[in-house]
C-alpha positions as CSV (number, residue, x, y, z in Angstrom):
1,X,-128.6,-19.5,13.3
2,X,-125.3,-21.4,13.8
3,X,-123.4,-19.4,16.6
4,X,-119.6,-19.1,15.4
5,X,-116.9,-21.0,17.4
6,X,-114.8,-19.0,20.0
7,X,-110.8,-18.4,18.7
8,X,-108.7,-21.3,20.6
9,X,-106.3,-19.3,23.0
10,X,-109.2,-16.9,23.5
11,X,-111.4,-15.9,26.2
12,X,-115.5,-17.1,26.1
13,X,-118.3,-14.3,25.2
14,X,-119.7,-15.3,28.7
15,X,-116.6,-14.9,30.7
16,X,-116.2,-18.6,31.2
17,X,-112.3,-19.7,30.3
18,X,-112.1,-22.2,27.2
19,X,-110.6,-25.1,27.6
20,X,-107.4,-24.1,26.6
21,X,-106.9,-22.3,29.1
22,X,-108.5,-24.8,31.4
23,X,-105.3,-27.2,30.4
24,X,-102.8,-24.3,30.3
25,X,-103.6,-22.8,33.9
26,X,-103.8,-26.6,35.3
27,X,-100.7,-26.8,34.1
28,X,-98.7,-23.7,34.5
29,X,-100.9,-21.6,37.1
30,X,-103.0,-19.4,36.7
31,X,-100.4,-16.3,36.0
32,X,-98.5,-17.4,34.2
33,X,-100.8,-19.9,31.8
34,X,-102.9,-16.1,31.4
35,X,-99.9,-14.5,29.9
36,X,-99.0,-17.3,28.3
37,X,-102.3,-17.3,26.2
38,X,-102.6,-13.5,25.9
39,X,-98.9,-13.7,24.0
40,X,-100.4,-17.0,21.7
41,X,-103.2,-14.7,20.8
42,X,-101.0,-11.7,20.0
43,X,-98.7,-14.1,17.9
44,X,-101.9,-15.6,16.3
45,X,-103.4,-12.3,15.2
46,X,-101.3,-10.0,13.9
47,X,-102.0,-6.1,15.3
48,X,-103.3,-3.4,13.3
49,X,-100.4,-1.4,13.6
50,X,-97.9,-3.7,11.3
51,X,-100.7,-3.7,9.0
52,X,-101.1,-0.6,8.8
53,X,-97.4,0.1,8.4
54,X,-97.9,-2.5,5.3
55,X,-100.3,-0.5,3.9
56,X,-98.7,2.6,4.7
57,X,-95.6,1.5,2.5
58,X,-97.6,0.4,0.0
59,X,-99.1,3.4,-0.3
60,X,-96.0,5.1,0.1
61,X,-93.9,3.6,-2.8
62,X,-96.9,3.8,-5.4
63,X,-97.2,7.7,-4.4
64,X,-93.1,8.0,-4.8
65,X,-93.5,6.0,-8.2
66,X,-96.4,8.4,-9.3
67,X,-94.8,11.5,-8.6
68,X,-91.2,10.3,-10.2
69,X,-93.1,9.2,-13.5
70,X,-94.6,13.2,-13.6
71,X,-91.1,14.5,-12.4
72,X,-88.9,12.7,-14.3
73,X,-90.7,10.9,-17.3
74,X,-89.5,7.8,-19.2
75,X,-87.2,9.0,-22.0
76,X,-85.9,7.7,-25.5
77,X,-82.4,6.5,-25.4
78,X,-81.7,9.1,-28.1
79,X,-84.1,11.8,-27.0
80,X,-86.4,11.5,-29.6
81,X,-90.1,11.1,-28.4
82,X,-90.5,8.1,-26.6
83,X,-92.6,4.8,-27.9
84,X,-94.3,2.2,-25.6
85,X,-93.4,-0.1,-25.2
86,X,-90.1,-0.2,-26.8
87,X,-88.2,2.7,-24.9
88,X,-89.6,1.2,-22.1
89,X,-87.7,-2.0,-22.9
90,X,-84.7,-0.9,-23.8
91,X,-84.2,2.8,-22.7
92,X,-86.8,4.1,-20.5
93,X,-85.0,4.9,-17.0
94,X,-82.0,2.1,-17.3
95,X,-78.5,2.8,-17.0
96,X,-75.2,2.5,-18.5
97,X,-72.7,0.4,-17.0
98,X,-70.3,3.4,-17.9
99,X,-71.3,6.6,-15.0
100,X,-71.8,9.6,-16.3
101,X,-69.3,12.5,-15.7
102,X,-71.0,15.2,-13.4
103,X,-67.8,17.5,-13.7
104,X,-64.4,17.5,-15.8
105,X,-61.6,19.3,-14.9
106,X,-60.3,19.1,-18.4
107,X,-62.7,18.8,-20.7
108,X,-61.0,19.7,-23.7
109,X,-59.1,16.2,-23.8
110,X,-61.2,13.3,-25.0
111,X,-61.5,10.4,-23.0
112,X,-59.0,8.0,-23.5
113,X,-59.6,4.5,-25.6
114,X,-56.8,2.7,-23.7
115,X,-57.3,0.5,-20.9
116,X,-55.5,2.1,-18.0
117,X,-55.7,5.6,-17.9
118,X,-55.9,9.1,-15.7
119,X,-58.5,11.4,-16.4
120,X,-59.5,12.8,-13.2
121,X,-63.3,13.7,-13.4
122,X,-66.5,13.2,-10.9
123,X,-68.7,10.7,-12.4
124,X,-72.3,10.4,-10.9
125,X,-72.2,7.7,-8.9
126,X,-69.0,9.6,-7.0
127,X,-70.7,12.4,-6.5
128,X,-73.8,10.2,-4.8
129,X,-71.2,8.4,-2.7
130,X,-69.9,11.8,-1.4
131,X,-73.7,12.6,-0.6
132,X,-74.2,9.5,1.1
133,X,-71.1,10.0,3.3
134,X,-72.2,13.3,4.3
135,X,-75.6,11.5,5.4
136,X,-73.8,9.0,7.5
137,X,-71.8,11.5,9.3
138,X,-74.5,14.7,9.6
139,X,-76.6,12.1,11.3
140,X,-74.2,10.6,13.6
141,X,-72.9,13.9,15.1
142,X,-76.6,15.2,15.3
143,X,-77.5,11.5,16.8
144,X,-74.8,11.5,19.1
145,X,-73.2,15.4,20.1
146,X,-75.3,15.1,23.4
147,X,-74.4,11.8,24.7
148,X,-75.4,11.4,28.5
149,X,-75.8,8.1,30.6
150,X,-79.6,8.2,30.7
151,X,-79.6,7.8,26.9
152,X,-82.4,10.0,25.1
153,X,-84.2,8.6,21.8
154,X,-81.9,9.4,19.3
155,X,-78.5,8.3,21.3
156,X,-80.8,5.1,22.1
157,X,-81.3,4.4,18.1
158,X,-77.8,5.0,17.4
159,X,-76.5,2.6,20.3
160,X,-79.5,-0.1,19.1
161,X,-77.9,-0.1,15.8
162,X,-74.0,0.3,16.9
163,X,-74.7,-2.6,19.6
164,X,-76.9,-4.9,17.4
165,X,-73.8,-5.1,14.6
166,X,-71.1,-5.4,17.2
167,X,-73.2,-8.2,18.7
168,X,-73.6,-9.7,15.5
169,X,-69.9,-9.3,14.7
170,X,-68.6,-11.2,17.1
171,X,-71.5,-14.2,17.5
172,X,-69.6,-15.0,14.1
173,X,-66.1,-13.9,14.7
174,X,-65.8,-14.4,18.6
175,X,-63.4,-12.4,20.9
176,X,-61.0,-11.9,18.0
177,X,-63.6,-9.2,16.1
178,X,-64.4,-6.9,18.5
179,X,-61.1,-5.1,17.0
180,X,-63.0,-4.9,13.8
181,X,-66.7,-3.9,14.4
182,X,-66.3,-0.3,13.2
183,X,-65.1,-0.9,10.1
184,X,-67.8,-4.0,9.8
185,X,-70.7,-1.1,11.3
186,X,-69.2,1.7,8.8
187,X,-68.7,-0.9,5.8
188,X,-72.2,-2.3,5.6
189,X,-73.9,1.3,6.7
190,X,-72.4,3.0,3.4
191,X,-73.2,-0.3,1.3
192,X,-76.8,-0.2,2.4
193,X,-77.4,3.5,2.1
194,X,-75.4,3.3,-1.4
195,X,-77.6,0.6,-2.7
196,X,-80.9,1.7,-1.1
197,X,-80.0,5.4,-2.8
198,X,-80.9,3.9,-6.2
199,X,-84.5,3.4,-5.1
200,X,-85.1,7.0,-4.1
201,X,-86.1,8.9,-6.9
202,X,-84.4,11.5,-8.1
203,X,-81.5,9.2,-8.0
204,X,-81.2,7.0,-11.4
205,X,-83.9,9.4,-13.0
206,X,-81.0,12.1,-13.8
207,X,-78.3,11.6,-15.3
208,X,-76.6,13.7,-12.1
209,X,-77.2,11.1,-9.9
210,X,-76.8,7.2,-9.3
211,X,-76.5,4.8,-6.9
212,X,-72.7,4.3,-6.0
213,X,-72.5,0.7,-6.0
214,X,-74.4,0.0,-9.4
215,X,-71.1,1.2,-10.4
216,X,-68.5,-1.5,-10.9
217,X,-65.9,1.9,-10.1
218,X,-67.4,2.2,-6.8
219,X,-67.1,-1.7,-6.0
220,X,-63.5,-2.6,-7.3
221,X,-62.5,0.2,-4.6
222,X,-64.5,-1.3,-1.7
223,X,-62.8,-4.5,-2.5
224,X,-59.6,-3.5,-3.2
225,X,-59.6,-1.6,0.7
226,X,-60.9,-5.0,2.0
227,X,-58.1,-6.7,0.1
228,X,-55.4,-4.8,1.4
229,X,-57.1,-4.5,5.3
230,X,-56.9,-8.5,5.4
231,X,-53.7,-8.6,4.3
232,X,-52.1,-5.9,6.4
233,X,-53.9,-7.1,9.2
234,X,-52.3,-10.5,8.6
235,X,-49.1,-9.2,8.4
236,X,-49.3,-7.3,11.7
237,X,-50.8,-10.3,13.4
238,X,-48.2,-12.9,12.5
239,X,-45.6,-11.0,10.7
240,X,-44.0,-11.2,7.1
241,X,-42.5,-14.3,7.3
242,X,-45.8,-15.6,9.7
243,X,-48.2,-14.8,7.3
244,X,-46.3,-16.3,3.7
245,X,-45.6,-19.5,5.8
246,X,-49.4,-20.0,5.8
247,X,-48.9,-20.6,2.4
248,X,-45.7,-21.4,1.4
249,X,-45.4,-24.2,4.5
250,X,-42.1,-26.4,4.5
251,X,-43.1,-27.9,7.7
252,X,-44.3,-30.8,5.8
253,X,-40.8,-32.1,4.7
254,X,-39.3,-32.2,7.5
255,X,-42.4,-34.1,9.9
256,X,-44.3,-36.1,6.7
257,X,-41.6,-36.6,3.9
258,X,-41.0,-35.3,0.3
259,X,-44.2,-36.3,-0.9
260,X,-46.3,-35.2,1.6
261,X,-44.4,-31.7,1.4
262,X,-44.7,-31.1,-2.1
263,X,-48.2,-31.7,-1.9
264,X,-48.5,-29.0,1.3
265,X,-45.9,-26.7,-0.8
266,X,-48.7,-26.8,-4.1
267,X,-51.5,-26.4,-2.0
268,X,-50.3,-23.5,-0.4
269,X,-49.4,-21.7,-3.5
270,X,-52.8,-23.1,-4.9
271,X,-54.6,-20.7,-1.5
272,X,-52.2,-17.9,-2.1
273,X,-53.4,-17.6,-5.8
274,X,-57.0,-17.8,-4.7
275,X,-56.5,-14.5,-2.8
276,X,-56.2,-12.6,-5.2
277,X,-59.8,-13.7,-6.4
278,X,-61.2,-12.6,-3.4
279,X,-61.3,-8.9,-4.6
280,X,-62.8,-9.8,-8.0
281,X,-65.8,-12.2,-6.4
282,X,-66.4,-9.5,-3.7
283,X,-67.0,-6.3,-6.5
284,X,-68.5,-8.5,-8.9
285,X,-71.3,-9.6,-6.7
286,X,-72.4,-6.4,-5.4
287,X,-72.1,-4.9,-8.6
288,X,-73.8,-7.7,-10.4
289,X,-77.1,-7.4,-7.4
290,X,-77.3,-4.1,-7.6
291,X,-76.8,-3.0,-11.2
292,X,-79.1,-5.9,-12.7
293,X,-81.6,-5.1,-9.9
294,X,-81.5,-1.2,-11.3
295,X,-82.0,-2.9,-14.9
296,X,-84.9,-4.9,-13.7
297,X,-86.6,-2.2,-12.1
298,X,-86.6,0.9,-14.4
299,X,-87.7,-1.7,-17.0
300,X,-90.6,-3.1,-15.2
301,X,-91.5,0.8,-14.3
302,X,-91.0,1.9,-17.7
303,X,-93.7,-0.6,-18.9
304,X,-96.3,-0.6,-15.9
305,X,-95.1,3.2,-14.4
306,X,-96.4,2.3,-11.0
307,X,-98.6,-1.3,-10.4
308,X,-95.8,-3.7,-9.9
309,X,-92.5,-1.4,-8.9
310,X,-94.2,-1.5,-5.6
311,X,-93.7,-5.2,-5.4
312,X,-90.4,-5.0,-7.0
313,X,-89.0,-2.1,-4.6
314,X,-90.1,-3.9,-1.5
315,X,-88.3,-7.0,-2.6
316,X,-85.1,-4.9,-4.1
317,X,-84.9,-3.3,-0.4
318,X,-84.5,-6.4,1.4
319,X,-82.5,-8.1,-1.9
320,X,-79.6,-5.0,-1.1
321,X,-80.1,-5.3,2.7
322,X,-78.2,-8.7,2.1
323,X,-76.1,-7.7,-0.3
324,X,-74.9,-5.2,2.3
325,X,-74.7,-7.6,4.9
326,X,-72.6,-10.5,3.0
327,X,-70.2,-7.6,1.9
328,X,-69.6,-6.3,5.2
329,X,-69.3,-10.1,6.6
330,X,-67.1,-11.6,4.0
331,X,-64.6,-8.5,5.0
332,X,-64.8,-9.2,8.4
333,X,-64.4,-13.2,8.2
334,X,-61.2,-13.1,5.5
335,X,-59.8,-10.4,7.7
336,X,-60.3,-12.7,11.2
337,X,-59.2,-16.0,9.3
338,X,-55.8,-14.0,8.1
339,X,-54.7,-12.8,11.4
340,X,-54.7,-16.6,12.4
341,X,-51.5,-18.9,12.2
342,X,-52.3,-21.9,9.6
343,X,-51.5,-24.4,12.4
344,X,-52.9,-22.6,15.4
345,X,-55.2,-24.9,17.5
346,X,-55.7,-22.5,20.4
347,X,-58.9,-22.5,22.6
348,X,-61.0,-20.2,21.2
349,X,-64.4,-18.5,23.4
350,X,-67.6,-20.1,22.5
351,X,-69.2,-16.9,21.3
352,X,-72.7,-16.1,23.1
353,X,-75.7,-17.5,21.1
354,X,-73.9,-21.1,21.6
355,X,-74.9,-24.0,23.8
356,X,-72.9,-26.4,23.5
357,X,-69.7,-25.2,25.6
358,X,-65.8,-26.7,24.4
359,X,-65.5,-29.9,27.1
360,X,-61.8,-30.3,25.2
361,X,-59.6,-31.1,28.0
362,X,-62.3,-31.0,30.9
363,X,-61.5,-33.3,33.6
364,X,-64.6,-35.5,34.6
365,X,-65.0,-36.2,38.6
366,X,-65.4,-39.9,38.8
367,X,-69.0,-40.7,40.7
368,X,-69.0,-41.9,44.1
């Protein structure tokens, strides 16, 4: 019988040390080379807890799936008795683009045809919204109404999470973003939840409830309040005339000539146009993520009810994590690079994460 091989970075049956960490101790010492190779074999083998937790969600989302399909069963677009596979193609748990209207205050008046109108009514995805807010803030106060200096474990999440987006904040935005971390924390908390909410049954199953930002509603207002905090944060920063001199420079003709200026001058009217695309690109891609990934998934569980959604909601979980994230990001990088002048060159703080430290202007000591 062939006796099997011992694992490299691990210890012999007979207590003797392998030859790994023969090397490793002759060349670290024997401390530190042994914790050196316990962590190699930690990293090698993964423990039986993440599997476990892998299993766990696994197990987790097919259950969910199960009891959703018995709860709230695939349904006929018309409410006629549904078909497989065809319902489940075209019908069978996908959504609108158009929300439904939880609650009309005037329901009498049909809706209007035209393109801008006022009908004040709660649509679905609202309504969600407002439930996701009241989330956010029940757990906050609940997290955080017994703060003390020795923090407990809820304060201690609630600071891991505050602490680990203002770090992240400013490693992008430096010094200059510290100002904006809680609207970057509250921004991407409410995108997340929003979008995750669509992957919790009952939500998307009922016509009562629906993720807030697979409606387009939902993400033309988000944009629209990052549109107008850039701005007026500009304008604060540098002032009226500050902040249209970005764009409409005239510097040009005075330092570099008529030519010169008029090609500054169309630039500069060339950027200011382009900010108004900013809104359009910012509710278009969330909307586009989340409401296709919606699509995708009630199709996919309307034909196969509960084999592959569990694939397809672990990948849809991290595919609106980032979502989240660019959102929240792209907010807080228009909003730094608006408060800054269009010809400032000021020494900026090499924001923690970087090596390489600014040597502009350092003065060398000649070597003796």
């Amino acid at each position: 019988m062939t006796d099997t091989p011992p694992t490299p970075g691990a210890s012999a049956p007979t207590g003797k040390p392998t030859e790994a960490e023969t090397r490793m101790r002759d060349a670290l010492g024997p401390e530190i080379a042994s914790d050196a190779v316990e962590a190699a074999a930690a990293v090698a083998q993964p423990g039986r807890n993440l599997r476990q937790w892998i299993g766990l969600a696994i197990v987790g989302i097919i259950g969910l799936q199960v009891l959703a399909a018995v709860a709230f069963p695939p349904r006929a677009p018309d409410g006629s008795a549904y078909q497989y596979p065809a319902d489940g193609m075209v019908g069978a748990n996908v959504e609108l683009p158009a929300p439904h209207v939880v609650f009309d205050p005037t329901p009498d008046s049909p809706p209007s045809a035209e393109l801008l109108t006022f009908d004040p009514t709660i649509s679905a995805s609202l309504f969600t919204g407002w439930i996701v807010m009241a989330l956010i803030v029940v757990v906050a106060f609940l997290m955080s109404r017994s703060v003390r200096v020795s923090p407990s474990g809820p304060q201690n999440a609630l600071e891991y999470v505050y602490e680990g987006l203002a770090n992240f904040a400013t490693s992008l935005g430096g010094p200059k973003a510290r100002r904006y971390v809680p609207i970057f924390a509250a921004l991407f908390l409410f995108i997340l939840l929003s979008n995750w909410s669509g992957l919790v049954p009952p939500v998307g199953r009922i016509h009562e409830l629906r993720a807030p930002t697979s409606d387009v509603n939902t993400t033309i207002g988000l944009a629209l309040f990052s549109f107008v905090l850039f701005h007026v944060e500009g304008v604060r920063a540098l002032g009226v005339r500050g902040y249209l001199g970005k764009f409409f420079s005239l510097r040009a003709f005075r330092t570099e000539g008529v030519s010169a200026g008029l090609i500054a001058l169309f630039v500069g009217v060339i950027e200011f146009l382009l900010e108004f695309i900013k809104p359009v690109t910012l509710a278009m891609r969330l909307f586009g993520n989340i409401y296709g990934g919606e699509v995708a998934l009630g199709v996919i569980t309307g034909l196969t009810i509960v084999i592959i959604p569990a694939a397809m909601v672990g990948l849809e979980v991290l595919l609106n994590f980032m979502q989240a994230l660019i959102f929240s990001v792209l907010t807080l990088m228009f909003t730094i690079i608006a408060i800054e002048g269009h010809d400032e060159h000021e020494a900026h703080d090499v924001p923690e994460g970087n090596i390489a430290p600014d040597m502009t202007g350092a003065s060398v000591a000649p070597a003796h």
